[in-house]
C-alpha positions as CSV (number, residue, x, y, z in Angstrom):
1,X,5.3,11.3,3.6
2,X,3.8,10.0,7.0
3,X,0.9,8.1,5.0
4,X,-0.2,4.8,4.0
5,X,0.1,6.3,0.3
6,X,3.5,5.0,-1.8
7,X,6.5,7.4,-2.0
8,X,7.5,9.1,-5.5
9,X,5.4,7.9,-8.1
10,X,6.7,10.1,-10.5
11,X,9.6,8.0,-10.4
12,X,7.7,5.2,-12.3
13,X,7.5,6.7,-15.2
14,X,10.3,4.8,-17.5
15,X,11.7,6.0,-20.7
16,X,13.7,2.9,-21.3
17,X,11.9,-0.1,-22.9
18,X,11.5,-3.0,-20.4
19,X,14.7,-5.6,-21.4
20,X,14.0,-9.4,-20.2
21,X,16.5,-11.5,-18.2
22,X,17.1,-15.1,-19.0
23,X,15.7,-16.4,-15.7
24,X,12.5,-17.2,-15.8
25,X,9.1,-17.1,-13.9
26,X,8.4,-19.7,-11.2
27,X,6.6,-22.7,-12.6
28,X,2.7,-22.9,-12.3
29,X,1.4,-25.6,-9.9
30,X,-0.8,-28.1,-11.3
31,X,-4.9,-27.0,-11.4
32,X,-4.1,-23.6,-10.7
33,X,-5.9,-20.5,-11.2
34,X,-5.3,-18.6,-14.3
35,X,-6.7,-14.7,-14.7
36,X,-7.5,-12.4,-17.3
37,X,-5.2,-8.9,-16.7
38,X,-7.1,-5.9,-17.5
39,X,-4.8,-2.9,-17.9
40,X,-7.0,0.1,-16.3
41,X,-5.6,2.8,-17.7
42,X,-4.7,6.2,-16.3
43,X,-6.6,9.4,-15.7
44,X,-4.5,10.9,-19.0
45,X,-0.8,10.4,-17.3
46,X,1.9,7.7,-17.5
47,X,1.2,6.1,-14.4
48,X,-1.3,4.6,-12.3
49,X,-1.4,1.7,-9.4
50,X,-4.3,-0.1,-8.0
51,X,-4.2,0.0,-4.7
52,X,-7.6,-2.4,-3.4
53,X,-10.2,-4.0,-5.2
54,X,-13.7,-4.7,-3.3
55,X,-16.2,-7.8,-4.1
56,X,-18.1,-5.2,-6.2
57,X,-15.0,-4.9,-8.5
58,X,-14.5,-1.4,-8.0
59,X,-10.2,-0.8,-7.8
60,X,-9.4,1.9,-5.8
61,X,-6.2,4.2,-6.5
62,X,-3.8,7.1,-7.6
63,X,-2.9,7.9,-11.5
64,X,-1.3,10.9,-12.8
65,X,-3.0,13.9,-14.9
66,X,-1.5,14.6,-18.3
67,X,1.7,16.1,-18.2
68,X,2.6,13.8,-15.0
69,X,2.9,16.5,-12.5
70,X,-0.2,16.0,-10.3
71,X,-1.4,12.4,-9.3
72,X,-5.0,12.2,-7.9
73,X,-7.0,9.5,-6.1
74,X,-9.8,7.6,-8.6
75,X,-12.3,4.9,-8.0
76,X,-12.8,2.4,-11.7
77,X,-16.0,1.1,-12.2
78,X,-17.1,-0.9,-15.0
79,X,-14.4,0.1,-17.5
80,X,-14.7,4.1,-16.3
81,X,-12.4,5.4,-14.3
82,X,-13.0,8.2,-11.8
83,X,-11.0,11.2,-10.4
84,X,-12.1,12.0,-6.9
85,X,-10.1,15.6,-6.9
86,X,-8.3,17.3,-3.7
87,X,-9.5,20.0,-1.5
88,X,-8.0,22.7,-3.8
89,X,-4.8,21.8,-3.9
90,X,-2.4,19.4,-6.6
91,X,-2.5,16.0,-5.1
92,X,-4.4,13.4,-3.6
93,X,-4.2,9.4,-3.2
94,X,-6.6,6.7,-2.7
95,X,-4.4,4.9,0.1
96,X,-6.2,1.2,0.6
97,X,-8.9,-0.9,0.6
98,X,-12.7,0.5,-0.2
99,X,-15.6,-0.8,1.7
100,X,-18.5,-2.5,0.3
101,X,-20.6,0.4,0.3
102,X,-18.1,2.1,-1.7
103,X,-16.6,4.3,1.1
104,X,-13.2,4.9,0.2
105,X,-10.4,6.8,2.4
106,X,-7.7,8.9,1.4
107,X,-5.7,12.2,1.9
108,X,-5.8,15.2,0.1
109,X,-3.8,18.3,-0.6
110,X,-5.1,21.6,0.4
111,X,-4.4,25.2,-1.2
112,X,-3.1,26.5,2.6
113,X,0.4,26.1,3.2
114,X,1.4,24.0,6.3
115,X,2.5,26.5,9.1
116,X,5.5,24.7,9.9
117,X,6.9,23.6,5.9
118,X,5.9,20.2,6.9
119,X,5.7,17.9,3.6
120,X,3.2,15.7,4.6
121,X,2.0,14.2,1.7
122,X,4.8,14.1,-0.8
123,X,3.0,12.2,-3.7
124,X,5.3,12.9,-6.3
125,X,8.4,14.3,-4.7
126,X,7.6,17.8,-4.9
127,X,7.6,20.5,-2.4
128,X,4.9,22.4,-2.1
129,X,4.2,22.0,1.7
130,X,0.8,22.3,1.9
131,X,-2.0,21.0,4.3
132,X,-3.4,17.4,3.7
133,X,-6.4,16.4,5.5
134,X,-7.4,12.7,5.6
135,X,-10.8,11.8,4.0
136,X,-13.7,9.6,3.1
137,X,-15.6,10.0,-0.3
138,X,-18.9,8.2,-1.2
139,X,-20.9,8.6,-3.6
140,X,-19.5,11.7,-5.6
141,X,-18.4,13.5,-1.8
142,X,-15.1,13.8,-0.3
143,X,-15.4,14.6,3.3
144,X,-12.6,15.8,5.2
145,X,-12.2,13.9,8.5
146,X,-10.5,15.5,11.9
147,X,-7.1,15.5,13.1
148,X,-5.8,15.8,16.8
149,X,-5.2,19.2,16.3
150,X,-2.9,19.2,14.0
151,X,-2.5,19.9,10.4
152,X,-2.1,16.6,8.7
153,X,-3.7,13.0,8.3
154,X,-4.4,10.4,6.2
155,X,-7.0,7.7,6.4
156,X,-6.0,4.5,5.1
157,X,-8.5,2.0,5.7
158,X,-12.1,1.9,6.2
159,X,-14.4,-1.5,7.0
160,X,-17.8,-2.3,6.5
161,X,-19.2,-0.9,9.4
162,X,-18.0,2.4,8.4
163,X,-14.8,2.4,11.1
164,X,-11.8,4.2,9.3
165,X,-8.4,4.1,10.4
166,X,-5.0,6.2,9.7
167,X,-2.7,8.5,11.3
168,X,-3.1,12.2,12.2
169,X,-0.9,14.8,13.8
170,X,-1.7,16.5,17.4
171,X,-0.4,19.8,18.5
172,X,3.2,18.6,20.5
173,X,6.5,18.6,18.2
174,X,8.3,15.4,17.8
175,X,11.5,15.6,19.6
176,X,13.3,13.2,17.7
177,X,12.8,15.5,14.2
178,X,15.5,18.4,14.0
179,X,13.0,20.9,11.9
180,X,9.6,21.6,13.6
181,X,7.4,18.4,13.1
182,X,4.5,17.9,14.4
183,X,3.9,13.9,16.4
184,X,2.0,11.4,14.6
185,X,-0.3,9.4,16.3
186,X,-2.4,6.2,15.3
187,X,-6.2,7.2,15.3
188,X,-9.8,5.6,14.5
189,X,-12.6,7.4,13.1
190,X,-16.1,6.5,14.1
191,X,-19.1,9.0,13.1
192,X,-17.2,11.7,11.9
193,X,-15.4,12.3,15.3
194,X,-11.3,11.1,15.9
195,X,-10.1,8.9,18.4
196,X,-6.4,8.6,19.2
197,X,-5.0,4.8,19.9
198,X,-2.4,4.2,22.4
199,X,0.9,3.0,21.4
200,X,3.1,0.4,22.9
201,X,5.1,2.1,26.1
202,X,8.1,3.6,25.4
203,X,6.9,4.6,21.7
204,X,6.0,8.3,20.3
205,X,4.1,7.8,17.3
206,X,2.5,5.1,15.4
207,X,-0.2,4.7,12.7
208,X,-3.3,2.2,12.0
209,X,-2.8,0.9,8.0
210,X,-6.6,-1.4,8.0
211,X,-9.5,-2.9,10.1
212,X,-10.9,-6.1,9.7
213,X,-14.3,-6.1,10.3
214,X,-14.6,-6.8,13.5
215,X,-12.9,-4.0,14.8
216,X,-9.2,-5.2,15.1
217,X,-6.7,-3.0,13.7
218,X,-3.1,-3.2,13.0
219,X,-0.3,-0.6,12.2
220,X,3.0,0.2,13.4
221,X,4.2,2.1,17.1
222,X,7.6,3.8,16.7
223,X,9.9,6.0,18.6
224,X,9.3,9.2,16.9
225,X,8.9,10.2,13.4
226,X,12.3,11.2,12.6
227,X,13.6,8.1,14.1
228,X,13.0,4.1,13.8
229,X,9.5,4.6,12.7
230,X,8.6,1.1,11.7
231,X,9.7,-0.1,15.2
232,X,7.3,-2.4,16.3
233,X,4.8,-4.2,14.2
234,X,1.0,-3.4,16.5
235,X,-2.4,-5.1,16.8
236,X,-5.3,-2.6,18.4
237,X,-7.9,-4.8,20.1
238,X,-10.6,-3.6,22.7
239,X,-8.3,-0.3,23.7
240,X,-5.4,-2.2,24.0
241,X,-2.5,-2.7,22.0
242,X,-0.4,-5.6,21.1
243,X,3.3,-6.3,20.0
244,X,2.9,-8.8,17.4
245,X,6.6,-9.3,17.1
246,X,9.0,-9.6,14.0
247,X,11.3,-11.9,12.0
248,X,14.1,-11.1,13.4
249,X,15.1,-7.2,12.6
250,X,15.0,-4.5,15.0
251,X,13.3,-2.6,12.6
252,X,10.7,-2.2,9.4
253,X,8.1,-3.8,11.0
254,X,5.4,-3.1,9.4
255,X,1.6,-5.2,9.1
256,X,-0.1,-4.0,5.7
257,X,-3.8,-6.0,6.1
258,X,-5.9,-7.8,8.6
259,X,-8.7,-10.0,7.4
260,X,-11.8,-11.0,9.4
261,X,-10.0,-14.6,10.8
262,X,-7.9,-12.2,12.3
263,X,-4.8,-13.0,10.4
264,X,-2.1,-10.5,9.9
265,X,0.2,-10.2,6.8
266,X,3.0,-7.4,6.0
267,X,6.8,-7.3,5.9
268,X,9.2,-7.3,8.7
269,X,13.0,-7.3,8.7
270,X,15.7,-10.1,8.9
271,X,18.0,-10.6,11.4
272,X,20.6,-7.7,10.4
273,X,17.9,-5.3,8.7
274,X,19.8,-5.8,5.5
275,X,16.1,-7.1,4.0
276,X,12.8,-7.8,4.6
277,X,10.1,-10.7,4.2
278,X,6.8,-10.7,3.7
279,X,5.1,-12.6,6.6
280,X,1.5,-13.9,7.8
281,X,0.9,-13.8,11.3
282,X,-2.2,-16.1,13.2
283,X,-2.7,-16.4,16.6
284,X,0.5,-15.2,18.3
285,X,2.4,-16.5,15.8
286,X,4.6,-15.0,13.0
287,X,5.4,-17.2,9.5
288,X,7.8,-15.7,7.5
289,X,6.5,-16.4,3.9
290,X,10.0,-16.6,2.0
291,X,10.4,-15.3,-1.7
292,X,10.1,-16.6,-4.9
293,X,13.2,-18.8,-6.1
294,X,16.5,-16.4,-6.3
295,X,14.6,-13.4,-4.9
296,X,15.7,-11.3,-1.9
297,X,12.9,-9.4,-0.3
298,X,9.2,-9.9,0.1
299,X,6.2,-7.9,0.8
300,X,2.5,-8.8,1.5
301,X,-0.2,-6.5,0.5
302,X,-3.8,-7.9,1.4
303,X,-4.8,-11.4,2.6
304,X,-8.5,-11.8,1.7
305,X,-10.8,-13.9,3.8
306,X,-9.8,-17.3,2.4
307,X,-6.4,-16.8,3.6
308,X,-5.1,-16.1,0.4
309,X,-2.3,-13.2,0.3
310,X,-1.1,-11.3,-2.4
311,X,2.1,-9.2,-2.4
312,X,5.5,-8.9,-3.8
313,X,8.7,-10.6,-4.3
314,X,12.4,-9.1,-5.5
315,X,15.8,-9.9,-6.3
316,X,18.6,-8.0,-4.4
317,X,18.9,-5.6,-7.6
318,X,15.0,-4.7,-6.9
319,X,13.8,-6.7,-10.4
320,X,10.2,-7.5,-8.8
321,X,7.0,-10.0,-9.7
322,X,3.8,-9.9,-8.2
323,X,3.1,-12.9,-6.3
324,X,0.0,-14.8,-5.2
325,X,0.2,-17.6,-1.8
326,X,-1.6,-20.1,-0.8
327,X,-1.7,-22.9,1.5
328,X,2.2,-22.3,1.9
329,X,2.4,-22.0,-1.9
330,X,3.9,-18.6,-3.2
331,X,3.7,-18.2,-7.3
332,X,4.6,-15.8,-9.6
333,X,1.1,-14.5,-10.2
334,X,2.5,-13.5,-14.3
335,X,2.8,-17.5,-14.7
336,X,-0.9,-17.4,-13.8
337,X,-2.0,-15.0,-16.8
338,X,-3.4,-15.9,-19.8
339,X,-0.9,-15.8,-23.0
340,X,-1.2,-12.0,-24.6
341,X,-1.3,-10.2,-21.0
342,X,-1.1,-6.7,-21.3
343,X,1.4,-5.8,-18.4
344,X,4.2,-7.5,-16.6
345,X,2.4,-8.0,-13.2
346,X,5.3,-6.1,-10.6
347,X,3.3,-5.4,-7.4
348,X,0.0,-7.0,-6.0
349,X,-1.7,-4.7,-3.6
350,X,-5.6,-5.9,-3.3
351,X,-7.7,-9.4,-3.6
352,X,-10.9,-9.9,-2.6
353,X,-13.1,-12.8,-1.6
354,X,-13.3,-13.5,-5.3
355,X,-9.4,-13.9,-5.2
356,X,-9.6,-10.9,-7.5
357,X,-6.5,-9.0,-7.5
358,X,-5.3,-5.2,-8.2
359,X,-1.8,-3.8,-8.1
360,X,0.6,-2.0,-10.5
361,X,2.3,-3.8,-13.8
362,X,4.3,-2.6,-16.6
363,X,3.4,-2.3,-20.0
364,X,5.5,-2.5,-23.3
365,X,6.3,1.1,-23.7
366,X,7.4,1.3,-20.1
367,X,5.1,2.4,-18.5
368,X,3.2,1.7,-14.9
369,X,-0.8,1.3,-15.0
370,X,-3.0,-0.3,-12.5
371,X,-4.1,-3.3,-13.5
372,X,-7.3,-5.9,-12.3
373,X,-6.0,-9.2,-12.7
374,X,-9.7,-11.7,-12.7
375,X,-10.3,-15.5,-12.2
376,X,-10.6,-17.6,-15.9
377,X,-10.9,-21.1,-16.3
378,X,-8.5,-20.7,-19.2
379,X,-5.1,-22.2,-19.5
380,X,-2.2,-19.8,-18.2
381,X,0.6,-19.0,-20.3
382,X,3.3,-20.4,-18.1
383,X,6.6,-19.3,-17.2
384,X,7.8,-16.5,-18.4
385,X,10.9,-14.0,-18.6
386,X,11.5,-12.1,-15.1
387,X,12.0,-8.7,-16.8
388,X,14.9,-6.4,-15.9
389,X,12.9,-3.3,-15.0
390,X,13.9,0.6,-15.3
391,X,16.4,1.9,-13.4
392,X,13.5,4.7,-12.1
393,X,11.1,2.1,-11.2
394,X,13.7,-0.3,-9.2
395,X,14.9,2.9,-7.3
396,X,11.4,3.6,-6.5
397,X,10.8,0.0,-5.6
398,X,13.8,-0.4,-3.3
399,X,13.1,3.0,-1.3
400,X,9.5,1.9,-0.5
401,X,10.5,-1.3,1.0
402,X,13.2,0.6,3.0
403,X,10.3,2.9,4.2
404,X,7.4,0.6,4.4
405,X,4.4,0.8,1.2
406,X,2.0,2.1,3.7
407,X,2.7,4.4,6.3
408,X,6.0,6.7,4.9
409,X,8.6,8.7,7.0
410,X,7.7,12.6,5.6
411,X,10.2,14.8,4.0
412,X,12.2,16.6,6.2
């Protein structure tokens, strides 16, 4: 899938009980934070993930129905959570984060086959090649939003002055796909209408993952869809576009959030491409964050306007913690939960200014729910067990940190 939207979610869905390993959690800093985990359920499936969280504590994201064969985007309000339906066809996904007016973007499957068997938005792995049309629902709506002519797009980020952001096809092939693919180009949506975003020269395709309120927007520029997508890690600014460069890899480059101090956080490759850190990056300058102690790869998912960043840390056999960082500080966020949390706290996608977080965690039977993690002034439980997590789940994990969380190579 070409979209903002997580791979195979299906995959999630564990039949194993979770086991625990004897290393344990990192250590809680003195005087920090603890949070309450609220487990939010799904829309009758096995699954959900929590993609964003705004300052009005609405989580935005994706849960399957019952039976697990169809996943659909929801908004959760006050305990209730929401499905926002598709455009008549099985799947859709709130990608990431929801403005304060509650706008929220997405894509969602149509009933019309796609003319060329393209598999745009493969939610859950299937085939069923239809059309999916990137969108923006408020208030009970879902409005389909233009493409460049082409039959596909996702909308992945929208601010508050109601500027959304994504990738959609236009009408050319991609040269660098061997079946008939359609290119994929980084757009901005503005009043309903579509406006394409150059990419850096030499590059094909590209995509816009968020926008800070101010109008700057980062994403990736790429060779071609078929080929090293995740090339170059972009900032859009004023029409132009900006290499923000990379920590060393040649490839999976890929910024995930931009906050209104106009910092950048995401994952990027290693020297050698054999694994990727998360990494913050201010003012031409590119940190790599690190991992948590005896982990392998890192992701970051959202930095809030505090600089705070949330995101994701794993050992090389894809066992992963959600982790929260701070002032050069990164912490396994489960040490900051109170004892009794309902979920094992794997990936952190969304904080807000509230340092409110959402993301996906793993409950006792198995299985993967979206979870709001909120501020308390209680005492945290501490360290605790890193838990050895399903074979489905660590597969999942290890392909979307190959292929980047937000913006996905499609099926071929």
């Amino acid at each position: 899938m070409k979209s903002r939207i997580l791979g195979s979610l299906g995959g999630i869905v564990a039949s194993a009980a979770l086991a625990a390993s004897t290393l344990s959690g990192q250590q809680q800093p003195a005087q920090a934070q603890s949070y309450v985990v609220t487990d939010l359920g799904t829309l009758g499936g096995t699954f959900s993930v929590g993609f964003s969280v705004n300052n009005k504590d609405w989580v935005a994201g994706t849960s399957a129905l019952p039976g697990g064969q169809v996943q659909h985007a929801f908004v959760w309000q006050n305990g209730v959570m929401t499905d926002l339906g598709t455009f008549g066809g099985a799947n859709s996904s709130a990608t990431f984060p929801l403005n304060e007016s509650g706008e929220l973007p997405g894509a969602a499957e149509t009933s019309t086959p796609d003319p060329l068997g393209e598999e745009f938005c493969d939610f859950l792995g299937f085939t069923d090649h239809l059309i999916c049309l990137p969108f923006i629902w408020h208030t009970g709506v879902m409005t389909p939003l233009p493409t460049l002519g082409g039959n596909n797009g996702v909308a992945n980020e929208i601010n508050n002055q109601g500027q959304a952001v994504g990738a959609a096809e236009n009408t050319l092939l991609d040269p660098t796909c061997q079946s008939s693919t359609l290119q994929l180009k980084p757009v901005l949506w503005e009043k309903g209408e579509v406006h394409g975003l150059p990419t850096l020269p030499g590059d094909l395709d590209g995509a816009v993952n968020a926008i800070n309120d101010l109008g700057q927007a980062v994403g990736f520029s790429g060779t071609g869809v078929c080929a090293n997508e995740f090339l170059h890690a972009v900032l859009w600014q004023n029409g132009t576009v900006t290499d923000l460069g990379n920590l060393g890899g040649t490839t999976g480059n890929n910024p995930q959030d931009i906050n209104n101090q106009s910092q950048v956080v995401g994952a990027s490759n290693l020297p050698g491409d054999l694994t990727s850190h998360a990494f913050l990056w201010q003012s031409g300058i590119i940190r790599d964050l690190g991992t948590l102690p005896g982990d392998f790869s890192s992701y970051a998912g959202s930095i809030n306007n505090n600089s705070q960043v949330v995101g994701q840390s794993c050992d090389a056999n894809f066992n992963c913690r959600a982790f929260f960082w701070e002032n050069g500080v990164m912490t396994d966020l489960n040490t900051l939960t109170l004892a009794g949390s309902p979920l094992f706290l794997v990936i952190a996608f969304g904080i807000n200014s509230s340092r409110e977080i959402s993301g996906l965690g793993i409950t006792s039977a198995g299985e993967a729910h979206a979870f709001l993690a909120t501020p308390d002034n209680g005492s945290a439980g501490g360290a605790k067990p890193k838990l050895a997590l399903p074979e489905n789940l660590r597969q999942f994990i290890q392909q979307r940190l190959h292929r980047g969380p937000k913006v996905q190579t499609r099926a071929q």
